[in-house]
N, C-alpha and C positions, 0 to 999 in steps of 0.2 A: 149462674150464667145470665139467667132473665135480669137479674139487679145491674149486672155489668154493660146491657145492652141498652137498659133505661139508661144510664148514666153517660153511655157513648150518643144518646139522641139528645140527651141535655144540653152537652157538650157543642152537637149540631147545631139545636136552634141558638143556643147563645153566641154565638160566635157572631151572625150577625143583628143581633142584638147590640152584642160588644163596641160593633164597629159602626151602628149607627148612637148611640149615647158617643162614640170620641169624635164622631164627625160633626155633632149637636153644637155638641161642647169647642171645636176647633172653632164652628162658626161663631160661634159668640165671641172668642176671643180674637177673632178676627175684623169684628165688626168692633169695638172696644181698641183694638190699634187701627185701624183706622180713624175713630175719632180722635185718637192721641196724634196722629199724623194729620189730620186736617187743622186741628189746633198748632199743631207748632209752625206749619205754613202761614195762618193767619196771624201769627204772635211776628212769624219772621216779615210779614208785610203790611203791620203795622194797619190789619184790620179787624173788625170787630169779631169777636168768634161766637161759633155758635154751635155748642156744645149738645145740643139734643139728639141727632140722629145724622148719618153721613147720607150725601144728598145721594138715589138711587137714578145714576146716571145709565145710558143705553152704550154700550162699548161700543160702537160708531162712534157717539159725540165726544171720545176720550182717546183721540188717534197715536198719544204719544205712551199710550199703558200697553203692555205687552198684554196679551191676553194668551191663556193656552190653546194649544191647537183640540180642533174635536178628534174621534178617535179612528173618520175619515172622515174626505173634505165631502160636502156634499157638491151637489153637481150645479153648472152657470146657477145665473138667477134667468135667465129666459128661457132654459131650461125646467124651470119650478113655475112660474109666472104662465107659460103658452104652452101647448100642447105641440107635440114633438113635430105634428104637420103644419105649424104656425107658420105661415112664410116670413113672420117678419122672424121668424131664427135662423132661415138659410137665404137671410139676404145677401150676406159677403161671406166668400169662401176663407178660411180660418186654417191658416198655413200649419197651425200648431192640431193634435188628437184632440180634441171635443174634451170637456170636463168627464164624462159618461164612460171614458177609455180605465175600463175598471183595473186593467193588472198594470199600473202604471210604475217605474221605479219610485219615484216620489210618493207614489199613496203604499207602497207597500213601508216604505222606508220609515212613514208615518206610522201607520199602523204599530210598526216595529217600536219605533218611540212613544206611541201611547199606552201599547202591553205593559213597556217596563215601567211606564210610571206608574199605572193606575191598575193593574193585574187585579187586585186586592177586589177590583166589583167585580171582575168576571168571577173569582173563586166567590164571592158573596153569592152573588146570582144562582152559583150552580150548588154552592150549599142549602138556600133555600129550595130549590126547586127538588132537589133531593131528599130534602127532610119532609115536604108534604107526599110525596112517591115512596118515600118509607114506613112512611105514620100507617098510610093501607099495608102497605108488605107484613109490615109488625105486626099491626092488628089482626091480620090473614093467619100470620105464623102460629100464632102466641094464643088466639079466642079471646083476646080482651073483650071485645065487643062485635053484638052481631054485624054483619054484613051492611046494612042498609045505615049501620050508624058508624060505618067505618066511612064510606064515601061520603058521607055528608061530612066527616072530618074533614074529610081531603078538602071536600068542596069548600066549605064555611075557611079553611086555613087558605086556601090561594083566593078567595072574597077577599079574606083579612089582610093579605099581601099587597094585591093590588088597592083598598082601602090607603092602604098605608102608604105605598106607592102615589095617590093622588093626594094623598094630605098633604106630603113632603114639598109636591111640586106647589101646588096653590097656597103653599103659607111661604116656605124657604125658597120656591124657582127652581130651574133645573137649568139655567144655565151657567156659562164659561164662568162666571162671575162669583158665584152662589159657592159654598163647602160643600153643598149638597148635591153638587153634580154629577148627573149619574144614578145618584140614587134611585130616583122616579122610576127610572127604567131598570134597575136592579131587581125592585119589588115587585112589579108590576110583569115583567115579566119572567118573574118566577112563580107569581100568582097565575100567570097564564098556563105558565109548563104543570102546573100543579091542578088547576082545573081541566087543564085536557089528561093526565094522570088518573084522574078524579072517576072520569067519565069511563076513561080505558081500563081501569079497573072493576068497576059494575058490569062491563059488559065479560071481558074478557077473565078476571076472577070468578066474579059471584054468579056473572050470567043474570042479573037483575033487571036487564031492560035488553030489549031485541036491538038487530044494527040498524033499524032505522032509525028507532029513537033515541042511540048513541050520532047517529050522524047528524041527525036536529039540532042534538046538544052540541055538538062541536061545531056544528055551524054557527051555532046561537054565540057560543065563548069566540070562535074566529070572528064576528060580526066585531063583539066591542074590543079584541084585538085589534083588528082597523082601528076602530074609532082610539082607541090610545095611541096607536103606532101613530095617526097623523099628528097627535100633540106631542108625545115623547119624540128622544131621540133614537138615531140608528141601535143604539144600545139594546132596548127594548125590544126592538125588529127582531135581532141577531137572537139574543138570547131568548125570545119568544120561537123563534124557529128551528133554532139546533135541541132545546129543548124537547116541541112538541115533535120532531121529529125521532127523537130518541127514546122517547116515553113509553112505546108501544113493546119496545124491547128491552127496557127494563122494569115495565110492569108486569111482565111475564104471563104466564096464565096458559092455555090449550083452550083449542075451537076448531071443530070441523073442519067448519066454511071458515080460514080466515079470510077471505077475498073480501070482505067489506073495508078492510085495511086500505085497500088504495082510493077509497073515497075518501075514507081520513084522510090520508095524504094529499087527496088532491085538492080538499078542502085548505089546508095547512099550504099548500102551492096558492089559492086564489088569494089567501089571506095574504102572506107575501107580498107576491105581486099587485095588490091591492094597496097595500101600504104603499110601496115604491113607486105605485103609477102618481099619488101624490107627492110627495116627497123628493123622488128622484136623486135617491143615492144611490142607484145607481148595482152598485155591488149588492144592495141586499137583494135584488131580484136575480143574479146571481147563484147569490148563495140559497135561496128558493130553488132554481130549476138545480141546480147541484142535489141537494137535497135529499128531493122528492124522489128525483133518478136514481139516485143511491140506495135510498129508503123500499122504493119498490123495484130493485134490485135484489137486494138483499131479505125481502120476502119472498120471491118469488124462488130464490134458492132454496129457503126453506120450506119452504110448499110448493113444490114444481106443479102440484093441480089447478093452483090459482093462473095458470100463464093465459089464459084467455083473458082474467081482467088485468091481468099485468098490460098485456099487448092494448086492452081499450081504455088503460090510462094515461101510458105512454103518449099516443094519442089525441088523447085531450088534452095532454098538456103542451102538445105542438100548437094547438088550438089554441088554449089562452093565452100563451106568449104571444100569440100575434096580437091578440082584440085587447085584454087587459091595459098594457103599458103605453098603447095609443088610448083606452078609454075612449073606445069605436066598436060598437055591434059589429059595424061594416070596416074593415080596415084598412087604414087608407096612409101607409110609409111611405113616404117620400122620401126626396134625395136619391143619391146614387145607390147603385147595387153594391152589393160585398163583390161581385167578379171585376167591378170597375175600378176596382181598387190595382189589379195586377198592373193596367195602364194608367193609374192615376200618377198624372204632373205633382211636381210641388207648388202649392198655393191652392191646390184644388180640394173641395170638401169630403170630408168622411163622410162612411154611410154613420147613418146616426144610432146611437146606441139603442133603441128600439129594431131597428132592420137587422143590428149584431145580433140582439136576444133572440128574434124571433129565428132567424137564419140558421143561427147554432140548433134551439129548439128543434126545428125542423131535422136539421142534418142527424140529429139525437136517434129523435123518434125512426126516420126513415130506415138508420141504419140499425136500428133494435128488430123492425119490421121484416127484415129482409136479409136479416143473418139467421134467424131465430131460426128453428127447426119444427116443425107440425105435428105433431105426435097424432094424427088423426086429421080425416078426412073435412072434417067440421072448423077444424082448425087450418090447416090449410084456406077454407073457405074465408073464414073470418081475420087473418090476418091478409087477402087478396080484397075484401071489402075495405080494411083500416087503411092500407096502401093506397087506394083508388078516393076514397074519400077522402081522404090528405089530400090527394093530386088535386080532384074535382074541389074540396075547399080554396083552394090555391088559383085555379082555374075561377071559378064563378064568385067565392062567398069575397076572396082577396082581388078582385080584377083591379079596383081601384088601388092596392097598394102596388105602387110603378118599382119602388126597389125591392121588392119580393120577388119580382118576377123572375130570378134565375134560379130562387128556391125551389122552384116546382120541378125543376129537374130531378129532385133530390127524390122525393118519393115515387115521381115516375119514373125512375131508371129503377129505383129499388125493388117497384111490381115486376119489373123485366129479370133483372137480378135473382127472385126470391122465386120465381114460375121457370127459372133456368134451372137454379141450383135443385128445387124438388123434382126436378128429370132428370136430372144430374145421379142423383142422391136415391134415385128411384124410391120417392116417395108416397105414402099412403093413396094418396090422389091419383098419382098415374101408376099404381099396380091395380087399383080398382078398373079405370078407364085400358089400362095392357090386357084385363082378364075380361072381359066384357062380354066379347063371344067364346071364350075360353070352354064352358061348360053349358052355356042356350045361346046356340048360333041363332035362335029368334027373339035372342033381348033385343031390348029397344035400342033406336043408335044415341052412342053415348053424346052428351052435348058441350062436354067440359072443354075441351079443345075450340068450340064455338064460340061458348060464350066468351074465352077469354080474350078470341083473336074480334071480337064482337066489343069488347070491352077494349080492348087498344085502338078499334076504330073511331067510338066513341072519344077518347082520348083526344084521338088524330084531329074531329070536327071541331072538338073545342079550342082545342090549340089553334086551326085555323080561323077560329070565330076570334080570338084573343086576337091574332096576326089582321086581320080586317079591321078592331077598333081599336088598338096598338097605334101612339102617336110616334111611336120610335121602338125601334128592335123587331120592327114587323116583319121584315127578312127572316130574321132567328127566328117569332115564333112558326112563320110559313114553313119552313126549315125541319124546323121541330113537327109541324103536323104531316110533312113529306116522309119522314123518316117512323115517324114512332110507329104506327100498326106493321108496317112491313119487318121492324124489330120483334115488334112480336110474336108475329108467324115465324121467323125467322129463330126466336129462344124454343119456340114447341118446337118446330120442325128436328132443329139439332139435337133438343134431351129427349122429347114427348115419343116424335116419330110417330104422327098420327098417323102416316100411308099405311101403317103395319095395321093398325084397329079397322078406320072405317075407311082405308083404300084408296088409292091412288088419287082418283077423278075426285072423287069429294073435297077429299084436302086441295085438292088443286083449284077447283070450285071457289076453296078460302081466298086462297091467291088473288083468282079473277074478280070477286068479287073488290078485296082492295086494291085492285087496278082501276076499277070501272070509277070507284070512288075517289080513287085520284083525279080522274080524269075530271069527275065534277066538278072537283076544287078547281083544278086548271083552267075549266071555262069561266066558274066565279072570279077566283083574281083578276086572270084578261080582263071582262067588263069592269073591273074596279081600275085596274091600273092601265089600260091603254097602252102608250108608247113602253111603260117601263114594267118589263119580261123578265122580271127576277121573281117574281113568288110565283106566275105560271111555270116558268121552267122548271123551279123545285117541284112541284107537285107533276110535271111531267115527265120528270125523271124517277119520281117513285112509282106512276103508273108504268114507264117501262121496266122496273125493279120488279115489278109485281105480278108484270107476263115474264119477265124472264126465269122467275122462280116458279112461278107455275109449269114452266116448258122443264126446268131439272125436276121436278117434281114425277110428272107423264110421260116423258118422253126418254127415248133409251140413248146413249152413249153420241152416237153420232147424228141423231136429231137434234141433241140438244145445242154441240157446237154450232150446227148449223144455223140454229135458232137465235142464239147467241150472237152469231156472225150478223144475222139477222137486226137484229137490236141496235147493233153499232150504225149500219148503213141507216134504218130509222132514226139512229140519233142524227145522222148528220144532214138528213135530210129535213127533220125539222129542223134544225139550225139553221141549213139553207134558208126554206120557205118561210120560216118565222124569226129568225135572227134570235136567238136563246145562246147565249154563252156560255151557261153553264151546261149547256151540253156535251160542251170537252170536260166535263168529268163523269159523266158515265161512260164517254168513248173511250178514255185513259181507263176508267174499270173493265170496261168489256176487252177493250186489246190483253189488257193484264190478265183477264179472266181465259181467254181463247187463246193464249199464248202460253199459260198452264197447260189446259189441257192439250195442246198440241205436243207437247215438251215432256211435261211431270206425270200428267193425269186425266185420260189412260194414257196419255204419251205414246214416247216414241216404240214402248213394249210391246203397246197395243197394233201399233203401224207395223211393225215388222210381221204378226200376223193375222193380223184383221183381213178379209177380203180383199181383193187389191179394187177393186170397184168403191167400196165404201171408204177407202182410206183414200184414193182419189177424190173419191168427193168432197171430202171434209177437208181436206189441205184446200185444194181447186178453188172452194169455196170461202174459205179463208181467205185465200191469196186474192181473191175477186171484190169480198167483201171489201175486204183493207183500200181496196187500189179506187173502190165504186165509190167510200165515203171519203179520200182522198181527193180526186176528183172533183163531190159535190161540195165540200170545205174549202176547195182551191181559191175561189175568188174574194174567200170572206178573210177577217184578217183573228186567224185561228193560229196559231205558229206551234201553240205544245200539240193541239191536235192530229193538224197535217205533220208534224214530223214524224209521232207515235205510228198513225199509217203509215206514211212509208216507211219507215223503217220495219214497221211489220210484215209492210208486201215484199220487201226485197227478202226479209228473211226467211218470212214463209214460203216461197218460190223458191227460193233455194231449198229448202226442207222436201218440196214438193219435188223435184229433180234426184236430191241424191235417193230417196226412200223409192222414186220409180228404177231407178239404176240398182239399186240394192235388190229391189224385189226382182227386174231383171236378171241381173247376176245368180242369184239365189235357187232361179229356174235353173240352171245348169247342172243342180246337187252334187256341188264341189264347193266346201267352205261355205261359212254365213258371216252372219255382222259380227260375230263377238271375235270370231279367233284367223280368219283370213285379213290378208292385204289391202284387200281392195274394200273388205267389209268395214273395217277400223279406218282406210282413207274417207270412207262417205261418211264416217259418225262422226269423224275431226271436222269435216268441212260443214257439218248440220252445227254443231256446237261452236265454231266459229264463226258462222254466219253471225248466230245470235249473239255473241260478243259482242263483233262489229255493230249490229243493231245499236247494244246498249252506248259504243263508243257514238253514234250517231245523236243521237240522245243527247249526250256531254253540251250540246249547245243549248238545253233547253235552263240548265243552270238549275238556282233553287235550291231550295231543304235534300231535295231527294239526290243530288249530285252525288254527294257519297256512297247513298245505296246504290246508285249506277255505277258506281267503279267497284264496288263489292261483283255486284251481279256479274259486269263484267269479266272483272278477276276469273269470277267460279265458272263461267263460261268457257272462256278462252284457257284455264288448267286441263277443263275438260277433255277439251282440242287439243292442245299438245300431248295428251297424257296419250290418248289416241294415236297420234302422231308418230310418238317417240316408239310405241307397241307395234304400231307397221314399221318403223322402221329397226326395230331391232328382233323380236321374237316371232313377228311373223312376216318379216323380211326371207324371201327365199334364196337368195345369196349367203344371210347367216345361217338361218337354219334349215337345215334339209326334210324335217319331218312339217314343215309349215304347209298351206296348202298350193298348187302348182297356177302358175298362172294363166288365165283364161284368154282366147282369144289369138289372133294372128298378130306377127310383130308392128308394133306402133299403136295398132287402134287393140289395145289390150287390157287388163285388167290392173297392169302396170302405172297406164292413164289414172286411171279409177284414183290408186291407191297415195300416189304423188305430184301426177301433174293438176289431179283437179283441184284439190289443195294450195296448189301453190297458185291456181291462178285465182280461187276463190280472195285468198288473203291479197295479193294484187290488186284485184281488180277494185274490192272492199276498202281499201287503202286509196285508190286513186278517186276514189266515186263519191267517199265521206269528207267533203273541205273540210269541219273541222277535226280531223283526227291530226292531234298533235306531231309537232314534227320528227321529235325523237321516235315514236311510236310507227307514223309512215317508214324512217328508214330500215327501222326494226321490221317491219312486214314486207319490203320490198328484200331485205336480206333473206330473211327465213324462204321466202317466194324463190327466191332462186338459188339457196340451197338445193329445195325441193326437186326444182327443174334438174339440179346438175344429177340428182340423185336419179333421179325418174327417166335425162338422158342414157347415163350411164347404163341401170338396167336395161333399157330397154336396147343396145348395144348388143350387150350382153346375150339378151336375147331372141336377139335375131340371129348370130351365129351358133349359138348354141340350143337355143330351142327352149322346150318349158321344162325339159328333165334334165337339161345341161344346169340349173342356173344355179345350184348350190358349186361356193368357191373354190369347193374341194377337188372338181373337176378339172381346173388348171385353166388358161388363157389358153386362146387358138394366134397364131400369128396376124390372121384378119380381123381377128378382134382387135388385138391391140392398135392395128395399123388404125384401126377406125377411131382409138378414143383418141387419137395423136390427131387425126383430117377434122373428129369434132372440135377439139381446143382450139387448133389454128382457124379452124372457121367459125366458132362463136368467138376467139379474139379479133379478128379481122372486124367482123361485124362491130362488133364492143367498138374499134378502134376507129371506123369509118364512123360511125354516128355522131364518134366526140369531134370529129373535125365538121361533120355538119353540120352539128348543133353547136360548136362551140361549149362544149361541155369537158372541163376538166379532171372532173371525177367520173365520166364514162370513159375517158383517157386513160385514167391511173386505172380501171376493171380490168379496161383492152390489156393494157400490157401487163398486167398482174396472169390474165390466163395465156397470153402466147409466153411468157414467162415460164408457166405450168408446163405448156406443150415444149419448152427447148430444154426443160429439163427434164421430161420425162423421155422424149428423142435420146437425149445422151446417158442417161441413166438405167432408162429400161430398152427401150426399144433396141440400141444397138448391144446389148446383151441377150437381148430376148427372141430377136428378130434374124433373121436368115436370108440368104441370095436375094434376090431381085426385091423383095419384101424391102430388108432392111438400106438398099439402093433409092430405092422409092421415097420410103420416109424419108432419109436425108435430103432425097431432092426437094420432094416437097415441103419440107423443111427449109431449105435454103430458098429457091423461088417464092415464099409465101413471103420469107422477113427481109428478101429484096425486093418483093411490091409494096409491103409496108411499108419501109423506109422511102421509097419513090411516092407512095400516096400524101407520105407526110412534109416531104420535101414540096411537091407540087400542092400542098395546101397551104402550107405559108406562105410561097410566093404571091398564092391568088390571091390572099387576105392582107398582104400586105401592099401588094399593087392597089388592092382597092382602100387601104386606109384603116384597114381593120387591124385589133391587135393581137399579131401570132399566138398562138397559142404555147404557152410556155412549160405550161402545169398539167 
């Protein structure tokens, strides 16, 4: 078996042996026809020849020779020439993707056509690099030789590789031109994968030298990797780095600690990216950051103990994407951002492949940061330091790089993200900070909740420091420093829930304090910016963010709305006195916020039994709220604001009205809101009010028109659904067992359940101009459905009483005689209006209901009706539709004496 396995390594190293004696060999005879072709050109042009040596011309100066393509293109030449921040590279914007546009069709398409031609060096390459990574394995397996004279194997054979490798190039070339191309970089970097092999096997086999002094050496072999990668080609790059990255898992071996492994790696990332930052192809840094990610990946599965230095490699390699490939300590990208891309024109510049690498980088690392899980206290700690030290990298060490700047979002949203989800997830960190007084109500108070809403304030002042020497996007980063600490109180508060550990006033405390510090901000901007009130407002709207979360915090149920309520009239009062625009959008969050909890939450459950004193107060004040900032907005030119208020005020005063009639009613301990008449009329007309609300809205237009006609929808089914419940199941005409109706006839409970309904929808229709027209006739019809309904009952019961009113009791003749004198006198009426107004369609109503009344005279009444009763009706029946006819006669003459034209219709 042993003789069959020498024989299968023979096999190995000669193979590329084979293929460089036929490549030798191809060159010479190529150089040999070529002089036989230079010769028969000079025979064909009758000049002298000169047979020694064919002249070695630069493929530039031979523009008509085809030459082969490389195996990618590499990137511009000002590109390679200047550095990525060179202004003279982003002088004219470049309609077409940058050279640097690494997943291009074209370079793939390439790549595809230099595989198939040239395969033959990749499988060279990864024969070599194999055969010195087996030479240890074998010697391991087998005891050929001790330990210390195994890796010297290793090492002396990728010396010898790379030897070979530079001979080829310094005598034969390694370029397009040359038989030898390619080569250089075959050997070389197989000799490279085979000395990092070399090294990884002393430590991780034999254990022969500690991982410092395996990381020396790899640095030492990464160093003159550089140094070849800038003279070879991309070849050497590739094959030097999928190599060295695969080495460590096919050298195999056991180790404790392997966590030294992502210095390797991240060694094998600088070397990479170090080649490329000269070169600029672009792809091979690339396939670097691919790599390495993958690589400490994939160890870190295998030894899930090493995830602390997995997470602080990750890390640094967000790091040197930035500073490497600008070849900047301090880094300084230019050009546009990656988010300027979503509005980027055509003709306009890409961000540059340096701002792509680093961007992607970043987005890498943030999102490894901030999904990952903490298995312990320490860690949790330590991956909230690697998140914030990205930010603050991005923040102070990148200020100068101007297209980074939207990067920084990425790892500060991901501290919020990663401090959400471990509350979330009730993690080690917050069961320690949950138990704290659990078992010594005299521990110390815990400070993790501090420090971190301490650390998002931090954040906050940087970002505003950024936003002050920001020549542009100073708004976003103001923007950004208004929003982010109140974000972070706001992810503890929802997972952490510190009021439960150290109490109510303390957390609140948090609050105020990042109120106080808004405010700060808000006085620094004003003396910066003078007339223009955009970055004071934002930071004055997170200081009222900051007391309004303090007041949900301390404060119970109905202080808060109040508070709330509070908040809005402060917004518009600075708006007033200071002219801030962007104060109509906390006034839009506060109305949305106080119109929840009037509504959803505690809502209307809570109103129905809450104190009637404090449920007073909280509508009252609402309704006062709305109408005060209403008011001091009226003269400015605010339109989405002032309409938000009113429409609040009307709707909340309405709210305010039926829940006092409700709670009145309710005093009588007959029926409530859910299953009486008159309780189900006032919850139709509270959920219609707030329809109509959202139909008033409809003029403010926008993204959000949609959700207003949602809202409305849900509003206004609510009302009907109500609606349709008083009028069918706890109608006391259908059902008997319903509850009995309140009150003396007319001013009754009857009112309650359908006239106030119908006059709300009326009146709500006539008051909102634009409520569309189909929708006005639709609410004036439903409205006096209502009425005919809420007539009729109430009819009903006046002669019969409140224990008459189910149908089953039968009609009294006074009754009936009555619904006959109501038809003909609400048609009269109908029909006099149309001639005063000249109204058509109050014409065609009128005689629709005396219509009603002269067939319900011959239908019912003179079958239903008796002696001097059914005498009556006829008469009055006949004298009502002979003053008709006489009203109508004498209205056209008038109209027409004067010029007018009769009425026809």
């Amino acid at each position: 078996m042993e003789s069959l396995l020498v024989l299968v390594g023979l096999i190995v190293l000669a193979i590329p042996v084979t293929i460089i004696v036929l490549l030798v060999g191809q060159a010479r005879l190529r150089r040999r026809l070529a002089l036989l072709e230079q010769h028969i050109q000079l025979l064909s042009s009758d000049a002298p020849a000169d047979l020694s040596e064919p002249t070695q011309t630069h493929p530039e100066e031979r523009p008509n020779q085809k030459t082969k393509p490389a195996p990618w293109p590499t990137a511009k030449t000002k590109a390679v020439d200047a550095a990525p921040n060179d202004p003279r590279t982003r002088a004219a914007p470049d309609p077409t993707p940058p050279a640097a546009v690494v997943f291009r069709e074209d370079r793939l398409a390439t790549l595809a056509n230099w595989l198939r031609e040239n395969w033959f060096y990749a499988v060279s390459a990864l024969s070599l690099a194999m055969a010195g990574i087996f030479l240890v394995q074998y010697g391991e397996e087998n005891g050929l030789l001790p330990p210390i004279a195994r890796v010297m194997a290793a090492l002396g054979f990728g010396t010898a590789l790379i030897g070979t490798g530079e001979f080829i190039r310094r005598r034969f070339g390694d370029n397009e031109e040359t038989a030898t191309a390619y080569l250089p970089s075959v050997f070389s970097g197989a000799g490279l994968v085979t000395l990092f092999g070399g090294i990884l096997a002393a430590r991780q086999l034999y254990d022969l030298i500690g991982p410092e002094a395996a990381l020396i050496a790899m640095i030492c072999v990464a160093l003159m990797g550089l140094v070849l990668g800038w003279f070879h080609g991309p070849l050497l790059a590739a094959v030097g780095l999928i190599g060295a990255f695969a080495a460590p898992f096919v050298v195999g071996g056991a180790s404790d600690d392997p966590g030294w492994l992502y210095g390797y790696f991240f060694v094998i990332a600088v070397l990479g990216l170090g080649i490329d930052t000269v070169r600029r192809w672009a792809w091979i840094s690339v396939l670097t950051l691919f790599g390495t990610y993958s690589a400490c990946l994939l160890l870190v599965m295998s030894s899930p103990l090493t995830e602390p230095a997995y997470l602080t490699c990750v890390t640094a390699l967000a790091v040197i994407a930035m500073a490497i490939p600008v070849r900047r300590v301090w880094p300084d990208h230019g050009g546009p951002t990656i988010t300027q891309v979503l509005w980027r024109k055509k003709g306009e510049a890409w961000p540059e492949f340096p701002t792509r690498l680093a961007f992607g980088a970043v987005a890498v690392s943030s999102a490894i940061l901030a999904l990952h899980w903490p298995d312990s206290a320490g860690e949790f700690w330590l991956s909230v330091v690697l998140l914030s030290g990205l930010t603050l990298a991005l923040l102070l060490w990148a200020k100068d790089s101007t297209a980074l700047q939207d990067a920084t979002v990425l790892p500060a949203l991901g501290l919020i993200w990663f401090v959400l989800g471990h509350g979330l997830d009730n993690g080690m960190t917050l069961r320690l900070f949950a138990d704290t007084y659990a078992e010594t109500p005299e521990a110390d108070f815990p400070w993790v909740v501090t420090v971190l809403t301490g650390l998002g304030a931090l954040l906050s002042v940087l970002a505003a420091w950024r936003s002050m020497q920001a020549k542009a996007f100073s708004a976003i980063w103001a923007g950004a420093a208004a929003i982010y600490a109140p974000m972070m109180a706001i992810a503890l508060e929802v997972s952490w829930h510190p009021a439960k550990v150290i109490g109510a006033y303390p957390w609140a405390l948090h609050a105020i304090g990042l109120g106080a510090l808004m405010v700060i901000l808000a006085e620094r901007f004003a003396r910066l910016d003078g007339d223009n009130r955009m970055r004071p407002a934002l930071a004055t709207l997170s200081a009222l963010s900051c007391l309004s979360f303090a007041c949900v915090i301390v404060l119970s149920s109905v202080a808060l709305t109040i508070a709330l309520v509070a908040m809005v009239v402060v917004a518009a009062a600075l708006d007033r006195k200071f002219i801030l625009p962007p104060m109509s959008w906390f006034i839009w969050a506060g109305v949305f916020t106080v119109t929840v909890r009037l509504v959803l939450n505690p809502g209307l459950d809570w109103a129905d039994t809450a104190p009637l004193t404090e449920m007073t107060l909280v509508y009252a004040t609402a309704t006062a709220g709305f109408l005060s900032g209403w008011i001091l907005l009226k003269p400015l030119q605010r339109p989405v604001a002032k309409l938000l208020l009113e429409s609040a005020a009307w709707a909340t005063a309405g709210i305010l009205l039926s829940l006092l009639l409700l709670r009145w009613l309710e005093g009588f301990g007959e029926g409530g809101a859910k299953d009486s008449h008159w309780g189900l009329g006032l919850l139709s007309v509270i959920w219609l009010l707030l329809a109509y609300a959202q139909v008033q809205r409809f003029a403010l237009g926008g993204r959000l028109t949609y959700v207003r006609y949602l809202l409305a929808v849900f509003f206004a089914g609510h009302g009907l659904v109500r609606l349709v419940q008083a009028l069918s199941e706890a109608n006391p005409v259908i059902n008997p067992l319903s509850d009995p109706v309140l009150g003396p006839p007319v001013l009754n409970s009857l009112a309650v359940a359908y006239l106030l309904p119908a006059v709300a929808i009326a009146f709500s229709a006539w008051r909102i101009a634009a409520t569309p027209v189909w929708l006005k006739q639709a609410s004036y019809a439903l409205a006096g459905a209502l009425s005919a309904v809420w007539l009729g009952l109430t009819i009903r019961h006046m002669w019969q009483g409140a224990g008459g009113m189910f149908e089953g009791n039968g009609v009294t003749q006074a009754e009936l005689y009555t619904y006959t004198m109501a038809l003909l006198t609400i048609g009269a009426g109908l029909f006099y209006q149309s001639l005063a107004r000249q109204s058509g369609g109050m014409r065609k109503a009128g005689l629709i209901v005396i219509g009603l009344a002269v067939a319900k005279v011959f239908l019912i009444d003179i079958a239903g009706l008796g002696g001097l009763i059914r005498v009556f009706s006829l008469l009055a029946l006949g004298l009502s539709l002979a003053g008709l006819a006489w009203l109508n006669r004498w209205a056209k003459l008038r109209y027409a004496s004067q010029g007018a034209e009769p009425l026809d219709h």
